[in-house]
Jmol script that loads the backbone (N, CA, C; Angstrom):
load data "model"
ATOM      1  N   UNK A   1       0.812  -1.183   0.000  1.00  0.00           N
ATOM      2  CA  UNK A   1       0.000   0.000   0.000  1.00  0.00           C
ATOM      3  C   UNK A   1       0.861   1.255   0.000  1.00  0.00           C
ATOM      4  N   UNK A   2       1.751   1.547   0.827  1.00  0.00           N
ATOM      5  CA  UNK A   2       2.544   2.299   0.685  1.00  0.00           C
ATOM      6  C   UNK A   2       3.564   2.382  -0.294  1.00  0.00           C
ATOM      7  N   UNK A   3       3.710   1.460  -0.989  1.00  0.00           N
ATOM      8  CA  UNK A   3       4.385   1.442  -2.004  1.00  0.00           C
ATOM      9  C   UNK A   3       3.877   1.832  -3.497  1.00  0.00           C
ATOM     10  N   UNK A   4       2.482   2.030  -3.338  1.00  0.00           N
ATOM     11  CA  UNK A   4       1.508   2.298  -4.702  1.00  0.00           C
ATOM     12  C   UNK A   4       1.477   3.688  -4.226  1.00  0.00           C
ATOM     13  N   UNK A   5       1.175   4.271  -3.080  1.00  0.00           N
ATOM     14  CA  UNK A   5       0.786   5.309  -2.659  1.00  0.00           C
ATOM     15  C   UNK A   5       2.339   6.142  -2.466  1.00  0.00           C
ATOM     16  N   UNK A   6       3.836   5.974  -2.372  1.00  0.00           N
ATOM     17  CA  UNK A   6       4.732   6.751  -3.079  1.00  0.00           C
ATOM     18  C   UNK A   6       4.952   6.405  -4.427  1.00  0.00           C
ATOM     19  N   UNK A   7       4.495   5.451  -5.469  1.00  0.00           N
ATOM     20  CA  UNK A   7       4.383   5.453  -6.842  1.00  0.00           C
ATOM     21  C   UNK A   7       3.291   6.432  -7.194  1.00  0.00           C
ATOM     22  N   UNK A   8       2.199   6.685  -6.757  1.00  0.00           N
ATOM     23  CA  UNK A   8       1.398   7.843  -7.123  1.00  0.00           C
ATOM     24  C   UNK A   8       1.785   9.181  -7.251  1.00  0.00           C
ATOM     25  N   UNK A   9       2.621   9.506  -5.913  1.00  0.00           N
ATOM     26  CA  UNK A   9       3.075  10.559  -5.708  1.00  0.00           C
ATOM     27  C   UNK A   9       4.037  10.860  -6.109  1.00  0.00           C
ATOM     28  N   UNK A  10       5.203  10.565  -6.773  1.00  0.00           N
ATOM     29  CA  UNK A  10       5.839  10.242  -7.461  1.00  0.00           C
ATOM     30  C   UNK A  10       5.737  10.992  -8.671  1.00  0.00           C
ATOM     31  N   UNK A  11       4.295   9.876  -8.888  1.00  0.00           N
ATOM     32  CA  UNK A  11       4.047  10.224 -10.661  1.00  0.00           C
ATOM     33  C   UNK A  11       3.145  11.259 -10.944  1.00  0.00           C
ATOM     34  N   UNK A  12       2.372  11.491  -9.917  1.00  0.00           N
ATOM     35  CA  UNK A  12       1.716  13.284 -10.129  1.00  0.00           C
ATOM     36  C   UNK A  12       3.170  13.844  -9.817  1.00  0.00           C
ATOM     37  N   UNK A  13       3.806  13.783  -8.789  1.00  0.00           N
ATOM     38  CA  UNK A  13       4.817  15.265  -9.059  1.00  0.00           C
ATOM     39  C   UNK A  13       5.687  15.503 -10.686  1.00  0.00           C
ATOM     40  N   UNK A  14       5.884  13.884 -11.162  1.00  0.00           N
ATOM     41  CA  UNK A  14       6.367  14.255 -12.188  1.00  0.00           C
ATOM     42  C   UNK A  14       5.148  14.775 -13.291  1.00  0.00           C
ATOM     43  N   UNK A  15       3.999  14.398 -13.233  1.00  0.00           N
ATOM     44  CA  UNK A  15       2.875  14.916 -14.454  1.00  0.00           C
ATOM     45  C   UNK A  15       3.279  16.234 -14.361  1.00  0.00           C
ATOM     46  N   UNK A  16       3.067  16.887 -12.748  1.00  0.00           N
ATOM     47  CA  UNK A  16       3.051  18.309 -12.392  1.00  0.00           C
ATOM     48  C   UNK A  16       4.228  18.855 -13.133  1.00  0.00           C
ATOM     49  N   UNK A  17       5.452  18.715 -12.825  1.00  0.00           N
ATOM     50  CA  UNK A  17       6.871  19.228 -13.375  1.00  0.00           C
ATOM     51  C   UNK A  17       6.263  19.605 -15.061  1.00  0.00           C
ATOM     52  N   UNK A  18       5.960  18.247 -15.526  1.00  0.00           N
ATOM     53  CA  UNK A  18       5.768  18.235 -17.263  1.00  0.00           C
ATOM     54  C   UNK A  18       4.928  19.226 -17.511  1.00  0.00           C
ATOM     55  N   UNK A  19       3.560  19.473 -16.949  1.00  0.00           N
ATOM     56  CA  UNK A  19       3.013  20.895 -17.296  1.00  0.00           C
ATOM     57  C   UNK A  19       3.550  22.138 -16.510  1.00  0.00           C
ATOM     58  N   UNK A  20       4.007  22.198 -16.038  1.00  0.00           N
ATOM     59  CA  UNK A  20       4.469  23.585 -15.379  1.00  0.00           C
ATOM     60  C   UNK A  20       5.926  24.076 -16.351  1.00  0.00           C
ATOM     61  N   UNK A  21       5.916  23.016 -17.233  1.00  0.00           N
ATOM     62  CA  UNK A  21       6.851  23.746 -18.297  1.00  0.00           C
ATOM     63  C   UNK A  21       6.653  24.831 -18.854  1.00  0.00           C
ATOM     64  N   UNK A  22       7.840  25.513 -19.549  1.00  0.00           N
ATOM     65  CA  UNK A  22       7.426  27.171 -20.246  1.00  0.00           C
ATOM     66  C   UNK A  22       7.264  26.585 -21.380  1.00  0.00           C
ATOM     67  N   UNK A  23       6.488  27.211 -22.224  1.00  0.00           N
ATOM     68  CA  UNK A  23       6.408  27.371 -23.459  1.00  0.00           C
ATOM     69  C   UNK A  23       7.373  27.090 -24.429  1.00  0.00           C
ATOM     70  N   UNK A  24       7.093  26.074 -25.337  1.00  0.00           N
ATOM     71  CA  UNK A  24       7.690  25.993 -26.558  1.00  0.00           C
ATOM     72  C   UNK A  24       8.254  27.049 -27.410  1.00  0.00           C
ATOM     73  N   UNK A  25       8.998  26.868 -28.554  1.00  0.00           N
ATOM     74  CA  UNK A  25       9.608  27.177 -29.194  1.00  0.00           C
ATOM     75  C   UNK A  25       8.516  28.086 -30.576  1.00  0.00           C
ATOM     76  N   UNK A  26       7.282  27.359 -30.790  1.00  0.00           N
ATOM     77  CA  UNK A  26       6.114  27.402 -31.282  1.00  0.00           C
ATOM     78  C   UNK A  26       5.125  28.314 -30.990  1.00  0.00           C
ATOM     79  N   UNK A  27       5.166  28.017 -29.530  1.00  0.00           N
ATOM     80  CA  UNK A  27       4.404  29.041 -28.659  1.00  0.00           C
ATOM     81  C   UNK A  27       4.597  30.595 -28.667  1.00  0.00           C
ATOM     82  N   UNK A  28       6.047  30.684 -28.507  1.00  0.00           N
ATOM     83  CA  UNK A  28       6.940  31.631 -28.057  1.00  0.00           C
ATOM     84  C   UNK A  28       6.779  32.732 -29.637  1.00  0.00           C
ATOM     85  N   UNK A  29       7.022  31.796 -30.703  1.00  0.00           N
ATOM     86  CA  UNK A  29       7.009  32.447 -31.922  1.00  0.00           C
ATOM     87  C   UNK A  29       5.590  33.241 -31.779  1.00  0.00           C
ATOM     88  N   UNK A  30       4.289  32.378 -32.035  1.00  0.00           N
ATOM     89  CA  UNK A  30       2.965  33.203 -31.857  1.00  0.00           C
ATOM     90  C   UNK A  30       3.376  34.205 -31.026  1.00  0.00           C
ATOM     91  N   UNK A  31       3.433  33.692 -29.281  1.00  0.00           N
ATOM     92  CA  UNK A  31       3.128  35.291 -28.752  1.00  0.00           C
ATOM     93  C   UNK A  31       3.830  35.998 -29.322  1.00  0.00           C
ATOM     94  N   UNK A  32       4.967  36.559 -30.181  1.00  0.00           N
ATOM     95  CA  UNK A  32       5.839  37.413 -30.759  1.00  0.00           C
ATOM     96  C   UNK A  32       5.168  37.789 -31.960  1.00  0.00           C
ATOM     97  N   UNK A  33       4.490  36.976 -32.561  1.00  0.00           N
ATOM     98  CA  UNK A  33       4.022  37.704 -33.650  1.00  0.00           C
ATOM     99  C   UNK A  33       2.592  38.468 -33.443  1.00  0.00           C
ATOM    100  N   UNK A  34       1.938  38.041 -32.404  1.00  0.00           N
ATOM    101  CA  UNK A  34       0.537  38.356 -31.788  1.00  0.00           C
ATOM    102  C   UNK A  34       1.004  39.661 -30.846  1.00  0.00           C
ATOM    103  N   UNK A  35       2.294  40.210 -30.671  1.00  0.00           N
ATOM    104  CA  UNK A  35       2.455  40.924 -29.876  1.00  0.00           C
ATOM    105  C   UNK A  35       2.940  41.803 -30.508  1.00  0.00           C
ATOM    106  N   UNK A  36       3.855  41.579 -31.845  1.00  0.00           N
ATOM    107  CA  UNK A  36       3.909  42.950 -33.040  1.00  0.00           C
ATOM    108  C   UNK A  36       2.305  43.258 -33.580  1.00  0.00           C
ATOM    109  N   UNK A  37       1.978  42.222 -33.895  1.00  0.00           N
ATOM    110  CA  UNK A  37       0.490  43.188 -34.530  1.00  0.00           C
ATOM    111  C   UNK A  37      -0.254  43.741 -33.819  1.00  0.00           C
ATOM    112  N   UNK A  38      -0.276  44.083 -32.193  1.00  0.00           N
ATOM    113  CA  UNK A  38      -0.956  44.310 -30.915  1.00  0.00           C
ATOM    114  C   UNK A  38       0.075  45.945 -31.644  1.00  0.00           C
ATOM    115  N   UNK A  39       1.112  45.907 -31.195  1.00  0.00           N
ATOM    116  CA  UNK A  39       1.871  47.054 -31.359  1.00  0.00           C
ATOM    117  C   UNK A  39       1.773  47.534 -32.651  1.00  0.00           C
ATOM    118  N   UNK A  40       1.584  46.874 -33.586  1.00  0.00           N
ATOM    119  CA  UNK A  40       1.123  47.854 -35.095  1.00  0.00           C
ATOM    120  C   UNK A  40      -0.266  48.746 -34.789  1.00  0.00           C
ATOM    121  N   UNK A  41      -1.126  47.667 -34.414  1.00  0.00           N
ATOM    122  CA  UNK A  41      -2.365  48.189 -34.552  1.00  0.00           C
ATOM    123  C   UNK A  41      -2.723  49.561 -33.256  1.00  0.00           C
ATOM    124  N   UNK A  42      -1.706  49.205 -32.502  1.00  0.00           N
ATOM    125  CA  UNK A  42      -1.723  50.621 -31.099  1.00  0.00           C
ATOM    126  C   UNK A  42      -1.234  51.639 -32.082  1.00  0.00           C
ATOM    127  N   UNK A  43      -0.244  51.391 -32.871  1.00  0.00           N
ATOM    128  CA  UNK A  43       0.380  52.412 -33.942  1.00  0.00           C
ATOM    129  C   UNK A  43      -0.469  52.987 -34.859  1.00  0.00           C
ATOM    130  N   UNK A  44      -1.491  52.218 -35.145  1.00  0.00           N
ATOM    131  CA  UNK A  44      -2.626  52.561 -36.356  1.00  0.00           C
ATOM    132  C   UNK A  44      -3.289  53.389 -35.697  1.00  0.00           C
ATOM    133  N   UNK A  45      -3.876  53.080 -34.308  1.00  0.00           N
ATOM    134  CA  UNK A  45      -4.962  53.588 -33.989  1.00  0.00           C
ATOM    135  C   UNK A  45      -4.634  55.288 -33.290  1.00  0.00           C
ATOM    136  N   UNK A  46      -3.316  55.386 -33.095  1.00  0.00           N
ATOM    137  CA  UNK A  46      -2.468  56.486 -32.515  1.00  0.00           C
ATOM    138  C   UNK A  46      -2.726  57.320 -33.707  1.00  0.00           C
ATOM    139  N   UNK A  47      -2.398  56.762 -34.863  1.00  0.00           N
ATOM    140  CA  UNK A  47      -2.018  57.362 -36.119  1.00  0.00           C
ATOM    141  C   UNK A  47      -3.213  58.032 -36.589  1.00  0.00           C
ATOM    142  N   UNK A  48      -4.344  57.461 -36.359  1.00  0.00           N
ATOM    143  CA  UNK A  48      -5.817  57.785 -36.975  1.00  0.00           C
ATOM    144  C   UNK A  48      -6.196  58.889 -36.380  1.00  0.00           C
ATOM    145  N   UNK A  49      -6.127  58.671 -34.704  1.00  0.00           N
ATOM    146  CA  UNK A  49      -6.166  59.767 -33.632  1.00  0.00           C
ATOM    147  C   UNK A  49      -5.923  61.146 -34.307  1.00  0.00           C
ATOM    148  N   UNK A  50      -4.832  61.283 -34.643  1.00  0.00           N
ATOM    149  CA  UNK A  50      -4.077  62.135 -34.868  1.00  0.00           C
ATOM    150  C   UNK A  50      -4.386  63.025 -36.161  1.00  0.00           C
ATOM    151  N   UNK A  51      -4.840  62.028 -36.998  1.00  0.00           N
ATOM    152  CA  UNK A  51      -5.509  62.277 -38.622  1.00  0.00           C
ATOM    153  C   UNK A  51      -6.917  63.376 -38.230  1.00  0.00           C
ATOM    154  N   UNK A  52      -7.593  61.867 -36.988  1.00  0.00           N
ATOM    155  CA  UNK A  52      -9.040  62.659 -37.128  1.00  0.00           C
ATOM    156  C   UNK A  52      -9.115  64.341 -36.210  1.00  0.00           C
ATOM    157  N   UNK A  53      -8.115  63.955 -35.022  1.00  0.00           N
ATOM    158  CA  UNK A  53      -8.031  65.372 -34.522  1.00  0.00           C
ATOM    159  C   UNK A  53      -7.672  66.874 -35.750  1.00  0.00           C
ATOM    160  N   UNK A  54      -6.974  66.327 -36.823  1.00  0.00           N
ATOM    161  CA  UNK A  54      -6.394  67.251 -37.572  1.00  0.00           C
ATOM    162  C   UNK A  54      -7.553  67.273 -38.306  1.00  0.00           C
ATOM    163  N   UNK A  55      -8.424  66.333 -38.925  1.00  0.00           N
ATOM    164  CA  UNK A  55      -9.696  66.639 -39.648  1.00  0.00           C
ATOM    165  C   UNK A  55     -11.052  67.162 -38.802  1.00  0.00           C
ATOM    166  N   UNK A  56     -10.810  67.214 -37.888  1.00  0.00           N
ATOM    167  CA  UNK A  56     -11.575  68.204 -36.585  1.00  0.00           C
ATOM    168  C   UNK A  56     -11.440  69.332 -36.557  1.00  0.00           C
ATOM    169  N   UNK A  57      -9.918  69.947 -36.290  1.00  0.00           N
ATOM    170  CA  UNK A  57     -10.168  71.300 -36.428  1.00  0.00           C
ATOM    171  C   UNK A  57     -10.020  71.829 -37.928  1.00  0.00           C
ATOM    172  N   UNK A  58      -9.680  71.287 -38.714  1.00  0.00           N
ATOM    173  CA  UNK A  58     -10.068  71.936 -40.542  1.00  0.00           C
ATOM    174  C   UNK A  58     -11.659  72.276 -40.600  1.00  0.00           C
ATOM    175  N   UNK A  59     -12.732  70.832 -39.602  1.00  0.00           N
ATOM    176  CA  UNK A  59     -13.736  70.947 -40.457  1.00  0.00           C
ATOM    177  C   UNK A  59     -14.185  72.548 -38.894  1.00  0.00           C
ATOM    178  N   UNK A  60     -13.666  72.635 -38.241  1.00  0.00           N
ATOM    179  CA  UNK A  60     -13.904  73.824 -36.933  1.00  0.00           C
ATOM    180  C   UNK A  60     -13.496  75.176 -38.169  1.00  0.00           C
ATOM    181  N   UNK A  61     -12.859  74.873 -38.208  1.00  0.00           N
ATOM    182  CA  UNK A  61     -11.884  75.948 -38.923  1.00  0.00           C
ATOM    183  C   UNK A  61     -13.012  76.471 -40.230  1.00  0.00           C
ATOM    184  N   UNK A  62     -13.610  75.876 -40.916  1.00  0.00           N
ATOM    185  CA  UNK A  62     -14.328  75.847 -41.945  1.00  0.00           C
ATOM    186  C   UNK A  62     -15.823  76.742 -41.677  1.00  0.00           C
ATOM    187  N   UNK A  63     -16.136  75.683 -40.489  1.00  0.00           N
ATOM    188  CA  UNK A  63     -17.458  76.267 -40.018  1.00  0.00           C
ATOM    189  C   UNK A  63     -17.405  77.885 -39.420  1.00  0.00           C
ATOM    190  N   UNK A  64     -16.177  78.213 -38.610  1.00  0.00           N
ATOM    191  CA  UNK A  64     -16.033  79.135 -38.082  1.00  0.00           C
ATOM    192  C   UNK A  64     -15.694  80.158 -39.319  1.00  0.00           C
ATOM    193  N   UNK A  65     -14.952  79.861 -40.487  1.00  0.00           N
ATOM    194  CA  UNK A  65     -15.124  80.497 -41.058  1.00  0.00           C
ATOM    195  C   UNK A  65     -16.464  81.230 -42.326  1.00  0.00           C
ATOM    196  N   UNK A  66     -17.069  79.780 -42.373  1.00  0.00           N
ATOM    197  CA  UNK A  66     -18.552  80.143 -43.080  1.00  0.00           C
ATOM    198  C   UNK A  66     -19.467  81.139 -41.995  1.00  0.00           C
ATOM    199  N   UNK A  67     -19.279  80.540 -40.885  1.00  0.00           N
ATOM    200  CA  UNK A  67     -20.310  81.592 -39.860  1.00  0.00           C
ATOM    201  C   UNK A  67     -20.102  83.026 -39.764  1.00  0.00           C
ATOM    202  N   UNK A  68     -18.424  83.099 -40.073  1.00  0.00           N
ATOM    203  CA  UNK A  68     -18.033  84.812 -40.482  1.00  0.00           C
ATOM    204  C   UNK A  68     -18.356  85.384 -41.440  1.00  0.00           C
ATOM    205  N   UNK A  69     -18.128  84.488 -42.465  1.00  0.00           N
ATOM    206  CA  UNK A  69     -18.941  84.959 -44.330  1.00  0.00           C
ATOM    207  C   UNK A  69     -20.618  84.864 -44.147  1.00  0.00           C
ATOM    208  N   UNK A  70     -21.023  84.377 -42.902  1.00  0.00           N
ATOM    209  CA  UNK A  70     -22.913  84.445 -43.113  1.00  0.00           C
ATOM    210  C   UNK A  70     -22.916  85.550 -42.674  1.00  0.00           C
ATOM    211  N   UNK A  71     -22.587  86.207 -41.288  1.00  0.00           N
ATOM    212  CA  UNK A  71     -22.362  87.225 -40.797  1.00  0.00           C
ATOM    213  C   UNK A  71     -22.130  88.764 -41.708  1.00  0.00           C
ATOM    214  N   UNK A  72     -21.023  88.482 -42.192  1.00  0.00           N
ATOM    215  CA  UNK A  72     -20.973  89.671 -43.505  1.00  0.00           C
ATOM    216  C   UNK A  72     -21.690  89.623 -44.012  1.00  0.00           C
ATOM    217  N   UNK A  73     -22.016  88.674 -44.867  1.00  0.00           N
ATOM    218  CA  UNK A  73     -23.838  88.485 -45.765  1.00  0.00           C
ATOM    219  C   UNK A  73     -24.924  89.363 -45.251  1.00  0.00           C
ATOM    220  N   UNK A  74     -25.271  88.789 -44.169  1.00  0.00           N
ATOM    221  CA  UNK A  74     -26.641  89.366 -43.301  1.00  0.00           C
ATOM    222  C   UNK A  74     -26.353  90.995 -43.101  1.00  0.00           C
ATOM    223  N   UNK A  75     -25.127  91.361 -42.693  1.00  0.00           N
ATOM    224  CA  UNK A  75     -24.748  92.928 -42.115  1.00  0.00           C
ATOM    225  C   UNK A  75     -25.169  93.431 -43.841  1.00  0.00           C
ATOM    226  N   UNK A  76     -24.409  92.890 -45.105  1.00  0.00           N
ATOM    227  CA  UNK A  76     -24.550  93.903 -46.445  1.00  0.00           C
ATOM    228  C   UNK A  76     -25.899  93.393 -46.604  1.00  0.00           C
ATOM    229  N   UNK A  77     -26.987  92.738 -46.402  1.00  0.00           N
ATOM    230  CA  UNK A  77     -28.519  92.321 -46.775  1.00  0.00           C
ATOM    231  C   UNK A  77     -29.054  93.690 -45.804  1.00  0.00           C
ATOM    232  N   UNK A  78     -28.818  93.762 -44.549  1.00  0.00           N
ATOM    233  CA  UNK A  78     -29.206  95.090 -43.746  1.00  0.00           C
ATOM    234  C   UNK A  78     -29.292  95.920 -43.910  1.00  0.00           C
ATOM    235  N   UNK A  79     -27.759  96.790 -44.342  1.00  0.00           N
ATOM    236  CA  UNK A  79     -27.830  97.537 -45.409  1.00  0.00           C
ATOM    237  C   UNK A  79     -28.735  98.342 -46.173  1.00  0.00           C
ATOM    238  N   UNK A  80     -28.253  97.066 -47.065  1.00  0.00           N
ATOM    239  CA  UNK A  80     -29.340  96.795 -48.553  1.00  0.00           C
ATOM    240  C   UNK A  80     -30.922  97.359 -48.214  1.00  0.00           C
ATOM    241  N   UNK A  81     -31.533  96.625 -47.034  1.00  0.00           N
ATOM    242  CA  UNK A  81     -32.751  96.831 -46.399  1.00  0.00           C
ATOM    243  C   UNK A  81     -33.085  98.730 -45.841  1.00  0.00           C
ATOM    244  N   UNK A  82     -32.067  98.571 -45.385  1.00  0.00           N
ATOM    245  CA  UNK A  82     -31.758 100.357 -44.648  1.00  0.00           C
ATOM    246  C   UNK A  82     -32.082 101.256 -45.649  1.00  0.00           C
ATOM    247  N   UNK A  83     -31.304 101.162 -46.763  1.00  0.00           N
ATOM    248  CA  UNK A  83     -31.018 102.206 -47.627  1.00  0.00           C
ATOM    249  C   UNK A  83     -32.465 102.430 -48.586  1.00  0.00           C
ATOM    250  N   UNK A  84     -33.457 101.261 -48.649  1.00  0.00           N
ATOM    251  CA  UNK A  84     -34.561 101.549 -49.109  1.00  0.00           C
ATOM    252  C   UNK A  84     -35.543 101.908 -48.036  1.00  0.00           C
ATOM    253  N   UNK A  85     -35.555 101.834 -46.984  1.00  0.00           N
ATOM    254  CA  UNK A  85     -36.450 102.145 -45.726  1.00  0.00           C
ATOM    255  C   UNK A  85     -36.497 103.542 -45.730  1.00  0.00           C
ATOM    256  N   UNK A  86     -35.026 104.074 -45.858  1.00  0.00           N
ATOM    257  CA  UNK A  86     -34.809 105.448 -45.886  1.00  0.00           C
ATOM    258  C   UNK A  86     -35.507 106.579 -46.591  1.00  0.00           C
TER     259      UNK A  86
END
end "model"
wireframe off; spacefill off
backbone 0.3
color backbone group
């Protein structure tokens, strides 16, 4: 009995050892390649950031400037209105 029962123990500690191994050679490759395209795509998405902030203030820039050209519009339509009231 005791002799099955340190053959058990035995042979779980060695099962245990065999999975508590590191990672293959196989393994190791994936996470490396799963861990550049993690870092490309942080790069993409940095990159876009950056695009759309710059296509943010063009389209700010645009509006603020049409709202100045409506502005002039309306002041010479006033005018326009004044000078026949008169």
């Amino acid at each position: 009995m005791n002799k099955m029962l340190i053959a058990a123990a035995a042979s779980s500690v060695l099962l245990l050892a065999g999975c508590a191994s590191g990672p293959d050679e196989e393994t190791t490759a994936q996470l490396n390649e799963l861990n550049a395209q993690v870092n490309q795509l942080s790069q993409d998405v940095s990159s876009l950031k950056s695009m759309y902030a710059a296509d943010v203030q063009k389209a700010n820039d645009a509006a603020m400037s049409a709202q100045e050209e409506a502005a002039r519009a309306n002041e010479r339509i006033d005018n326009i209105a004044q000078s026949y009231t008169k």
